[in-house]
C-alpha positions, 0 to 999 in steps of 0.5 A, a space after each residue: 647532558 642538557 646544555 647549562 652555564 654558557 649564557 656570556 658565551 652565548 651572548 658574544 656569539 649572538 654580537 658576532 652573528 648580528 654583526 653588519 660586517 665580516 666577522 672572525 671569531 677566535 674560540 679558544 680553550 683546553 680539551 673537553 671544556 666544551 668548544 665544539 658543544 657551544 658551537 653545535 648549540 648555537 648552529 642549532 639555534 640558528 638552524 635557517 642559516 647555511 653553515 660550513 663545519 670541518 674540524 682539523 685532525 692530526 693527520 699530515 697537511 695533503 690528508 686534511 687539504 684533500 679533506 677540507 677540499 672534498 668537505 667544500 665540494 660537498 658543501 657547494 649546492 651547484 655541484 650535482 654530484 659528491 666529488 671523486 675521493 681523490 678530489 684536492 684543490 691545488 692549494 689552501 688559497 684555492 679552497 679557501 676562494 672557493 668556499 668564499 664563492 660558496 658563501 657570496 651564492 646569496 646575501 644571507 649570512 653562512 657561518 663557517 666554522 674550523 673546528 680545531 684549528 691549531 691542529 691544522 697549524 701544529 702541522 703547518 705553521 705556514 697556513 696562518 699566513 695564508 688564512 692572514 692574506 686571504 682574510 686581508 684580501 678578501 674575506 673580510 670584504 664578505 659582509 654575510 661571512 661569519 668565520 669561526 676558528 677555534 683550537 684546543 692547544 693553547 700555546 700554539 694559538 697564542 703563538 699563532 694568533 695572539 703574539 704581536 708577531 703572528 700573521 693572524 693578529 689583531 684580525 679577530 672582530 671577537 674572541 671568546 676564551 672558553 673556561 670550565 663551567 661555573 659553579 652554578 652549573 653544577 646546581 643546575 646538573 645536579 639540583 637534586 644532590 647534597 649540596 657537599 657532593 657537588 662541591 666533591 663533583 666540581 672539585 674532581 671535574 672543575 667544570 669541564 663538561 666531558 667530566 661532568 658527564 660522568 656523574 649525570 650516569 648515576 645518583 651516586 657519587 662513588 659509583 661514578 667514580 668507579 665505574 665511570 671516571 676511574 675506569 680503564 680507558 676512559 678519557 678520564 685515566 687518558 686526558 692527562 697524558 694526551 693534554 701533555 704530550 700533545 703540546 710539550 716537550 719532555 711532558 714527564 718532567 711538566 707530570 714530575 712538576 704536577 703531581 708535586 704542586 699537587 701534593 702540596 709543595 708549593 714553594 720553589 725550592 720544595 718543587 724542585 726537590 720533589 719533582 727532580 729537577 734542579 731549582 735552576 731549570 724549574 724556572 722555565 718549567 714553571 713559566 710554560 705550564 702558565 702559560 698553558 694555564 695549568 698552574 698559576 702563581 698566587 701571591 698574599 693579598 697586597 703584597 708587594 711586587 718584589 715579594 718573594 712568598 708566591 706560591 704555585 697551584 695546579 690551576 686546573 681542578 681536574 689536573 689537581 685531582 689527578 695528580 695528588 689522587 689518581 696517579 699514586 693509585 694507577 697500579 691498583 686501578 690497571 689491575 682491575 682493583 678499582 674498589 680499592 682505588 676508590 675507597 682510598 681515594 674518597 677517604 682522603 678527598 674530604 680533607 682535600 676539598 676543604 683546604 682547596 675546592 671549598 676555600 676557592 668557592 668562598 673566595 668566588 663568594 666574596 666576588 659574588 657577594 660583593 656585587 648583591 651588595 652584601 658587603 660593606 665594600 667593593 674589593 678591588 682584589 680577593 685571595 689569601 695570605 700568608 707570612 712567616 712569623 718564626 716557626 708559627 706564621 699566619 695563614 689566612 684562607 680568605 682576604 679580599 681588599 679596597 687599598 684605596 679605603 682600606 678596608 678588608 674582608 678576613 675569613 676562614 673556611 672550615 670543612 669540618 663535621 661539627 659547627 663552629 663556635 665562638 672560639 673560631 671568631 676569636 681565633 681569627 681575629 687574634 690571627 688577622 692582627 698579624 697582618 700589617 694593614 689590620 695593625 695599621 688601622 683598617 677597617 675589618 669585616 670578618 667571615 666565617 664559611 661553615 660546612 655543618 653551620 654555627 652554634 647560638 654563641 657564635 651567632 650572638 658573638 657575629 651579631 656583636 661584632 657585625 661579622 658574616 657567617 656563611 654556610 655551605 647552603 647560603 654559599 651556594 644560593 649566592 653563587 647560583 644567582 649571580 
């Protein structure tokens, strides 16, 4: 899969390469989201200059010092010969002094890059302090040095590194913390397909660049699914598991919490209900997966802070999927009836899409239209809202606000197989009356993302009233050139 979407990364890398002093690059993101891909680009770009690469494992400490060792050897051009296999430096202080002395060979820069390197901390909290005193003492006085540290375990690199308490903090000269790739990269992979089957690839995928190879093996988009994503084995069916109970404790409970978020409970109490465990205990459950960027706690645009109507999304789109499609179909697809698996599956995806995936790409769009200058204002927050008026409430998919002008942006989002038509304005101007800013007297800017486009009345009626009407095409060419 051709290299697309990392253009910001790229960027910091190329500061931190050029930089005049020691420079320590922390790279940081989940499984699959592409972190040694970057890396592996960027030594190519720079392929005159020496590099250093060794990636962790989860093997014991004297397995990864002997073979962090026997790599420095052979890295080492005034050694005429490989090192004998059983070859370890009496401790991580001495390779690492080593390696320095490998790098002051000569004024031209060295890269030196630690794949994975909360693996080596899961095994041995104790090394960041070592990394900390050889850092302070004298790397960092190596000005042809550029270190490169990077981790997939999220918690442990906040506690490690990030934490105001951690040896390793506030040594970083950049970091970079890597997220799935936009939804432009998908144009890019995938120009040639419908534009609602790449909303369907990013919102089974989310961006993340191991997944999104699957669908560059075939033009179709259910065959992918079958044969390559949902096959037994694949890292897909395995990627869950692994990312959970690589880093939790009691990882079926944080599964229980997913797979109910995923469904569609939301609320507090409505969570602990479904995943077993008493509204006391989510709390803490809630907290870590957060913290691990599994799931985020959204609140209705401008509410207040002591308001009580946060709801809790999977925030990862992959997990998302997973969760509310994939498990309750884990039976069927372990015992070789994955054809049925699929034909379930792609059934219940189109609603799907439209409540979650395509709603968030008009929220992007508004962030995206904002900066081309299509709006009428520059937001200072985008997101939703929602509030409970008896048994009707109001929901509005798309609200983004500049408090200090007060002006607003209200759309809604439809999915749907048939254009929409003047009524659906009409609906949703009635709607946004209920909420307090609109009857208060902001200024209003309305919105309507249409799947299948609009009819002539509504066209005439949005002209009227100067609202925005976006279709999935015109959505997409404003996020592909942001």
């Amino acid at each position: 899969m051709k290299f697309v979407g990392r253009k910001r990364e790229g960027q910091t890398l190329e500061n931190f390469y050029h930089s005049p002093e020691a420079g320590l690059l922390i790279l940081y993101g989940r499984r699959r989201i592409g972190k040694t891909r970057l890396i592996t680009h960027f030594l190519k770009q720079h392929s005159e200059t020496p590099a250093f690469y060794w990636m962790a494992t989860t093997h014991g400490e004297a397995f990864q010092l002997r073979d962090f060792s026997q790599a420095i050897l052979r890295h080492d051009p005034r050694l005429a010969g490989p090192p004998t296999e059983d070859f370890i430096f009496a401790s991580w202080e001495n390779a690492l002094q080593h390696l320095a002395d490998v790098v002051q060979l000569d004024d031209r820069l060295h890269v030196v890059v630690l794949d994975e390197f909360t693996y080596l901390l899961r095994n041995e909290p104790a090394i960041s302090s070592v990394f900390q005193k050889m850092w302070d003492h004298h790397l960092s006085k190596i000005p042809q040095l550029k270190l490169v540290l990077t981790g997939s375990l999220i918690g442990m690199m906040a506690r490690q590194v990030f934490s105001y308490q951690a040896p390793l903090y506030g040594r970083a000269t950049a970091q970079i913390h890597l997220h799935p790739l936009p939804y432009a990269a998908i144009g890019e992979l995938f120009p040639e397909r419908p534009a609602d089957e790449r909303v369907a690839i990013y919102g089974v995928t989310g961006g993340v660049p191991a997944y999104l190879e699957f669908f560059t093996r075939t033009k179709d988009f259910v065959s992918a699914l079958r044969d390559h994503c949902l096959a037994p084995g694949s890292m897909m069916m395995s990627d869950p598991a692994v990312i959970l109970y690589e880093q939790l404790q009691e990882p079926q409970t944080y599964e229980s919490i997913l797979s109910a978020i995923a469904a569609g409970f939301h609320q507090w109490s409505d969570i602990a209900k479904m995943a077993g465990v008493t509204e006391t205990a989510l709390g803490h459950y809630l907290k870590i997966l957060q913290e691990l960027e599994f799931i985020e706690r959204r609140e209705p645009v401008l509410a207040k802070p002591t308001s009580k109507r946060g709801r809790y999304h999977v925030r990862d789109h992959f997990l998302r999927f997973y969760y509310r499609f994939v498990v309750p179909q884990l039976g069927s697809i372990e015992r070789g009836y994955q054809e049925a698996a699929v034909a379930k599956i792609y059934a219940e995806l189109r609603p799907f899409l439209g409540t979650y995936v395509f709603e968030e790409l008009c929220r992007e769009w508004v962030w995206a239209a904002a900066m081309s200058g299509r709006l009428d204002f520059t937001p200072e927050v985008v997101g939703s809202y929602w509030r409970a008026y008896g048994r009707t409430g109001v929901q509005l998919d798309v609200v983004a606000a500049a408090p200090r002008e007060k002006k607003l942006l209200i759309g809604e989002a439809k999915w749907g197989r048939d254009a929409l038509g003047r009524q659906t304005l009409a609906d949703l101007i009635q709607r946004s009356q209920r909420m307090p800013e609109v009857a208060e007297g902001w200024t209003v800017q309305y919105a309507l993302f249409g799947h299948e486009g609009f009819t002539d009345a509504l066209r005439a009626e949005a002209r009227a009233r100067k609202a925005l009407l976006v279709s999935l095409e015109e959505l997409e060419e404003t996020l592909f050139n942001v």
